[in-house]
N, CA, C and O atoms as a DFTB+ gen file, in Angstrom:
308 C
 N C O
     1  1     -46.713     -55.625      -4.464
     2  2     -45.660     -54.829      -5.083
     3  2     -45.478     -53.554      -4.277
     4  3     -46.490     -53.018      -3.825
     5  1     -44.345     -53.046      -4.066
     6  2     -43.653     -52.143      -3.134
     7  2     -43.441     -51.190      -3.492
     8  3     -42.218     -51.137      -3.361
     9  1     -43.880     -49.901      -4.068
    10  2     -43.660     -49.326      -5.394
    11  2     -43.022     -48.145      -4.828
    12  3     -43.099     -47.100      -5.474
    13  1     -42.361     -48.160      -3.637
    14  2     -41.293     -47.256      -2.612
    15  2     -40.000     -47.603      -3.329
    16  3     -39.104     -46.768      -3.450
    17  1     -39.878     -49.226      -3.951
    18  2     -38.168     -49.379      -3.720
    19  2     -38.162     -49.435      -5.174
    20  3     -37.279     -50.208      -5.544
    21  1     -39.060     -48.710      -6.525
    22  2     -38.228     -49.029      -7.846
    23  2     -37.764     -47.649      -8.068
    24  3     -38.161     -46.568      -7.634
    25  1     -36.718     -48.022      -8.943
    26  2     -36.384     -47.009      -9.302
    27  2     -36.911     -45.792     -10.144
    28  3     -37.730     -45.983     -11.043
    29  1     -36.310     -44.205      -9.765
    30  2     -37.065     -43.167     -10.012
    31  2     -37.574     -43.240     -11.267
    32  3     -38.666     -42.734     -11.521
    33  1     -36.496     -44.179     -12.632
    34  2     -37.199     -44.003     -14.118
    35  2     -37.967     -44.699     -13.983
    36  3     -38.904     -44.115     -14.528
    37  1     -38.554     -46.122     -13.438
    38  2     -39.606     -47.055     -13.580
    39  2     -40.473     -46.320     -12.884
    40  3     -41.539     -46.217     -13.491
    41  1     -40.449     -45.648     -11.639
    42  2     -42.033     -45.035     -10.888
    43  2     -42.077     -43.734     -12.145
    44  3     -43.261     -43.414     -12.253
    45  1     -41.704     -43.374     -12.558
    46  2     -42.028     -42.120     -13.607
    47  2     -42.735     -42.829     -15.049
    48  3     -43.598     -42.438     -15.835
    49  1     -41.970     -43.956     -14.956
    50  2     -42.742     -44.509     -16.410
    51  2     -44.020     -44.807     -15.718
    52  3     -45.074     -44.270     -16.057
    53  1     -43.921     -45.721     -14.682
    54  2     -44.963     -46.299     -14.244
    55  2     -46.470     -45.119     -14.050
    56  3     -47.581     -45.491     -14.428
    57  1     -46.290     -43.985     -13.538
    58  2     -47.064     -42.786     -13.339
    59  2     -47.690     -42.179     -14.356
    60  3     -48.873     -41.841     -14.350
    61  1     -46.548     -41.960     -15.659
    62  2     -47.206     -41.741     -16.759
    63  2     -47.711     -42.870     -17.234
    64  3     -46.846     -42.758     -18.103
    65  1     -48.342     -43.988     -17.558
    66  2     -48.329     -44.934     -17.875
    67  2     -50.020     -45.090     -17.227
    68  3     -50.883     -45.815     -17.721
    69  1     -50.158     -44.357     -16.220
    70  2     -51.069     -44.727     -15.219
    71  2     -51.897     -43.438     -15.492
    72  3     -53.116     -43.450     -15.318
    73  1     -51.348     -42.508     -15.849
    74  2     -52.436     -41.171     -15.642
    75  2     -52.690     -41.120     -17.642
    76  3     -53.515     -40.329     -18.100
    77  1     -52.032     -41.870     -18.406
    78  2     -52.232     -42.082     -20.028
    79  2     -53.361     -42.669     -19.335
    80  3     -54.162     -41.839     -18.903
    81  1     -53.599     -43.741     -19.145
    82  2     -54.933     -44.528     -19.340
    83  2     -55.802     -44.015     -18.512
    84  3     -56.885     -43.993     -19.096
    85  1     -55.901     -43.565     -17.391
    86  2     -56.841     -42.374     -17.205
    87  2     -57.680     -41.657     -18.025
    88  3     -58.894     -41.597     -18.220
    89  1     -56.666     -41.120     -18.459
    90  2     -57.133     -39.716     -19.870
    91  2     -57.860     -40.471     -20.816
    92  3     -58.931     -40.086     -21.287
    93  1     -57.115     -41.909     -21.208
    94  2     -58.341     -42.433     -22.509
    95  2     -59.030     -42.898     -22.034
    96  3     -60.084     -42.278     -22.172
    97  1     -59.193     -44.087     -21.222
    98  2     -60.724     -44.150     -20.410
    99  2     -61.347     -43.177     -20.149
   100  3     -62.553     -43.424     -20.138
   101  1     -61.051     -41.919     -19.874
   102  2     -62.145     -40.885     -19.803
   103  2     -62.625     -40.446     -21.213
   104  3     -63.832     -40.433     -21.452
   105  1     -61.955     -40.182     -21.907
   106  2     -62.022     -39.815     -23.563
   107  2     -63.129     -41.098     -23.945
   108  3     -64.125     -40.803     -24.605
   109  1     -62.952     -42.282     -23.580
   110  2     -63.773     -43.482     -23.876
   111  2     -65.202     -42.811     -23.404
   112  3     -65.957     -42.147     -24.115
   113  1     -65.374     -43.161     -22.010
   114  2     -66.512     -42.610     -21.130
   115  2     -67.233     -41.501     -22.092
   116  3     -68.435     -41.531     -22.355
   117  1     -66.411     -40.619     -22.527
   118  2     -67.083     -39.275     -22.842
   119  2     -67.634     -39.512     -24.068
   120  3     -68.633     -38.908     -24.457
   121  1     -66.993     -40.443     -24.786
   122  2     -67.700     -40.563     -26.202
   123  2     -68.716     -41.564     -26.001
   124  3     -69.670     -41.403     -26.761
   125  1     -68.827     -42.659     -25.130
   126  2     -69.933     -43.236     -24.731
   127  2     -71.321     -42.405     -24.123
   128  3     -72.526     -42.558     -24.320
   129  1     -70.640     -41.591     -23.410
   130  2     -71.972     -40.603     -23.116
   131  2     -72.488     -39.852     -24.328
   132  3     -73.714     -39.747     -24.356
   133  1     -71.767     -39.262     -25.419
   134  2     -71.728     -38.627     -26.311
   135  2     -73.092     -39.212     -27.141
   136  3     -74.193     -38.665     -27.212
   137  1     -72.706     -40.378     -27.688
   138  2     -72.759     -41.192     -28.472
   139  2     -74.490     -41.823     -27.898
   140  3     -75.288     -42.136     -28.781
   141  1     -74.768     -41.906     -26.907
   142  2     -75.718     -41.919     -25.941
   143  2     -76.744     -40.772     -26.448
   144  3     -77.950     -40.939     -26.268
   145  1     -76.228     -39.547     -27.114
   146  2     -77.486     -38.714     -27.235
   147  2     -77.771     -38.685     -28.757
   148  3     -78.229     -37.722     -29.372
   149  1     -77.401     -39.987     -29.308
   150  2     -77.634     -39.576     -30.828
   151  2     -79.573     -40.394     -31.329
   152  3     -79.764     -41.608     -31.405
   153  1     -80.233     -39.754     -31.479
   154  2     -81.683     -40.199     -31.526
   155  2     -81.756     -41.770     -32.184
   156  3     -82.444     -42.665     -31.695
   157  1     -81.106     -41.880     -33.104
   158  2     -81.580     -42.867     -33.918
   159  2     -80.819     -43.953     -33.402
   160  3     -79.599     -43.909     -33.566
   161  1     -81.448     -45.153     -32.662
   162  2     -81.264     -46.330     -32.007
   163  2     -80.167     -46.984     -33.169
   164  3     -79.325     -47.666     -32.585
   165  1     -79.951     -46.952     -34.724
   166  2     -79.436     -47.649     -35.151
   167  2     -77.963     -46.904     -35.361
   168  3     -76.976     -47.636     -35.279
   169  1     -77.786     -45.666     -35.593
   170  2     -76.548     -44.498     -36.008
   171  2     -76.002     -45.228     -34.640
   172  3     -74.961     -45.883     -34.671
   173  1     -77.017     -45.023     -33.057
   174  2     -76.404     -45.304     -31.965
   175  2     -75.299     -46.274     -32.136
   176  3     -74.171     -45.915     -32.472
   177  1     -75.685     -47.720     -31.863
   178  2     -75.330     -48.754     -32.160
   179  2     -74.170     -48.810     -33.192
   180  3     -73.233     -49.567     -32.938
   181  1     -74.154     -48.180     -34.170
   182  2     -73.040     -48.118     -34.921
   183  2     -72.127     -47.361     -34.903
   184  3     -71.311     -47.260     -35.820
   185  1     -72.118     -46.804     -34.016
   186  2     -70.812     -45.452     -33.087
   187  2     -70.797     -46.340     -32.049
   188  3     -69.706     -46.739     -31.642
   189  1     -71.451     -46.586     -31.725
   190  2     -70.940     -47.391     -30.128
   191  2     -69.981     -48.783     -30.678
   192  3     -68.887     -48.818     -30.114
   193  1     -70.136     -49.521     -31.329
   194  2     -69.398     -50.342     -32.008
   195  2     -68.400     -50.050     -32.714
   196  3     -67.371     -50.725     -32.705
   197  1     -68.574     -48.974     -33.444
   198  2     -67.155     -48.667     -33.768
   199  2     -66.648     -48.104     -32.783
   200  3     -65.526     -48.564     -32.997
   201  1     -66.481     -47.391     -31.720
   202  2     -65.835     -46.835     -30.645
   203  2     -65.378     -48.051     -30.053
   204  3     -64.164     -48.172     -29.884
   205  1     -66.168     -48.997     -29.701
   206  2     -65.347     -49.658     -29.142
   207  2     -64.161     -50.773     -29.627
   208  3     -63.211     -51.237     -28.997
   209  1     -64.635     -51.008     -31.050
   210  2     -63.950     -51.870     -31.861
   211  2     -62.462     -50.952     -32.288
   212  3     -61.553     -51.613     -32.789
   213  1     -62.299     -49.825     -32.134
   214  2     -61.279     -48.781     -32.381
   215  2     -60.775     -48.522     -31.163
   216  3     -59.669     -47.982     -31.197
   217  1     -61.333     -48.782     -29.836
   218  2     -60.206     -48.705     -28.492
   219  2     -59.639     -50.258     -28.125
   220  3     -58.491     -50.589     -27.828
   221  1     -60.451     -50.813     -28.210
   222  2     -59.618     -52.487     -28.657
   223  2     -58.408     -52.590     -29.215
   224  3     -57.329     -53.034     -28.824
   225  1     -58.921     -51.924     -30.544
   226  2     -57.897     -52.043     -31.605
   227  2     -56.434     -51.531     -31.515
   228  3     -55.499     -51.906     -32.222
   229  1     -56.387     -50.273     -30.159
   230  2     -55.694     -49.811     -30.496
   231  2     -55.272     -49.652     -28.801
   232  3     -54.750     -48.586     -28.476
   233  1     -55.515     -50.783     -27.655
   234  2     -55.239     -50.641     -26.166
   235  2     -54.102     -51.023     -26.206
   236  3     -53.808     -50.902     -25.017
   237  1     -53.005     -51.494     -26.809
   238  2     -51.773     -51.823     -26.880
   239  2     -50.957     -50.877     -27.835
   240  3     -49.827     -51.031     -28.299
   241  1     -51.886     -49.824     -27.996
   242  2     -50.594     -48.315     -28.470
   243  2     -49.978     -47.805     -26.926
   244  3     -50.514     -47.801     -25.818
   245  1     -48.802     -47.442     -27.317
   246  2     -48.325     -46.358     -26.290
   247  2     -47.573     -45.345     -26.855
   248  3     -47.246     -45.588     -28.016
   249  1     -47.073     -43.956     -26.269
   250  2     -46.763     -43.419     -26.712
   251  2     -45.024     -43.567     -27.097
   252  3     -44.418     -42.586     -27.526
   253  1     -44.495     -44.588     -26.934
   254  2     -42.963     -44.942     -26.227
   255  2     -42.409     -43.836     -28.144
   256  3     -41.638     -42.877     -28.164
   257  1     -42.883     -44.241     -28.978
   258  2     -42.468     -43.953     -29.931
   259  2     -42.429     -42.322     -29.970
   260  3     -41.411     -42.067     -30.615
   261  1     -43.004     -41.192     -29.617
   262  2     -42.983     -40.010     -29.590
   263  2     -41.641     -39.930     -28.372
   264  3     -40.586     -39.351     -28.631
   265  1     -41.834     -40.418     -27.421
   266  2     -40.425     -40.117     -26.117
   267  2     -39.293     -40.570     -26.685
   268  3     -38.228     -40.093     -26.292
   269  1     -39.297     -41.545     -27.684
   270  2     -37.892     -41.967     -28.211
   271  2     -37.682     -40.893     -29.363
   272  3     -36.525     -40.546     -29.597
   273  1     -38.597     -40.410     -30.007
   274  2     -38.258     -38.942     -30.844
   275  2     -37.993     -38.293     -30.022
   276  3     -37.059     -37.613     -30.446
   277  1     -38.253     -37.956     -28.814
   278  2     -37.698     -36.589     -28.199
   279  2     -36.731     -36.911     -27.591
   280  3     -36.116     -35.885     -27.302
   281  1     -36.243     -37.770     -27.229
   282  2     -35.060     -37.962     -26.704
   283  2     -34.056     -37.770     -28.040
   284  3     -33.200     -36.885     -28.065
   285  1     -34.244     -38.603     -29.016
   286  2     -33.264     -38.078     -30.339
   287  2     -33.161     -36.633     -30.274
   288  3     -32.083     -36.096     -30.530
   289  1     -34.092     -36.014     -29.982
   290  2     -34.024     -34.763     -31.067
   291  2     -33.271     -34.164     -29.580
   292  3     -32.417     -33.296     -29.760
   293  1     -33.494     -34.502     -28.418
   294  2     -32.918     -33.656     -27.703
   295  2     -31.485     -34.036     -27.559
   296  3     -30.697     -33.101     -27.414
   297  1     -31.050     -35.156     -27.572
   298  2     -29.688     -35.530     -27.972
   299  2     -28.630     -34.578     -28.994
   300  3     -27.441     -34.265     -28.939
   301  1     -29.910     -34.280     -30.060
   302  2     -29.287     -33.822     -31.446
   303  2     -28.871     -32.423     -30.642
   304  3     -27.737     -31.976     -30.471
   305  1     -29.845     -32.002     -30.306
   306  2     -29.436     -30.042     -30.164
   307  2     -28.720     -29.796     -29.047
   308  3     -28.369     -28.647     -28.780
């Protein structure tokens, strides 16, 4: 893929799109490390499972729904 010849709205979606999942994979990472210093082997285990059963759950959110509010609202004013 040639990512010179798409157009400027697709490389802009595409960019944000690319530096979003960045940010939550790191947010992931960080709560895995986090989650890493909790003493009790079993609390562990049950943050680590729910963390991950809650980024699963939710790797097919995007934000498209907040940009289509702002585009309304900027339409409106």
């Amino acid at each position: 893929l040639n990512f010179r010849h798409l157009p400027p709205d697709c490389w802009e979606s595409f960019c944000s799109q690319f530096l979003q999942r960045q940010r939550v994979l790191g947010i992931y990472r960080n709560m895995l490390r986090t989650i890493r210093q909790v003493p009790d082997e079993a609390d562990r285990k049950y943050l680590a499972d729910w963390a991950r059963a809650e980024f699963k759950r939710n790797k097919d959110a995007t934000n498209q729904v907040q940009r289509w509010e702002d585009c309304v609202f900027l339409s409106i004013t």
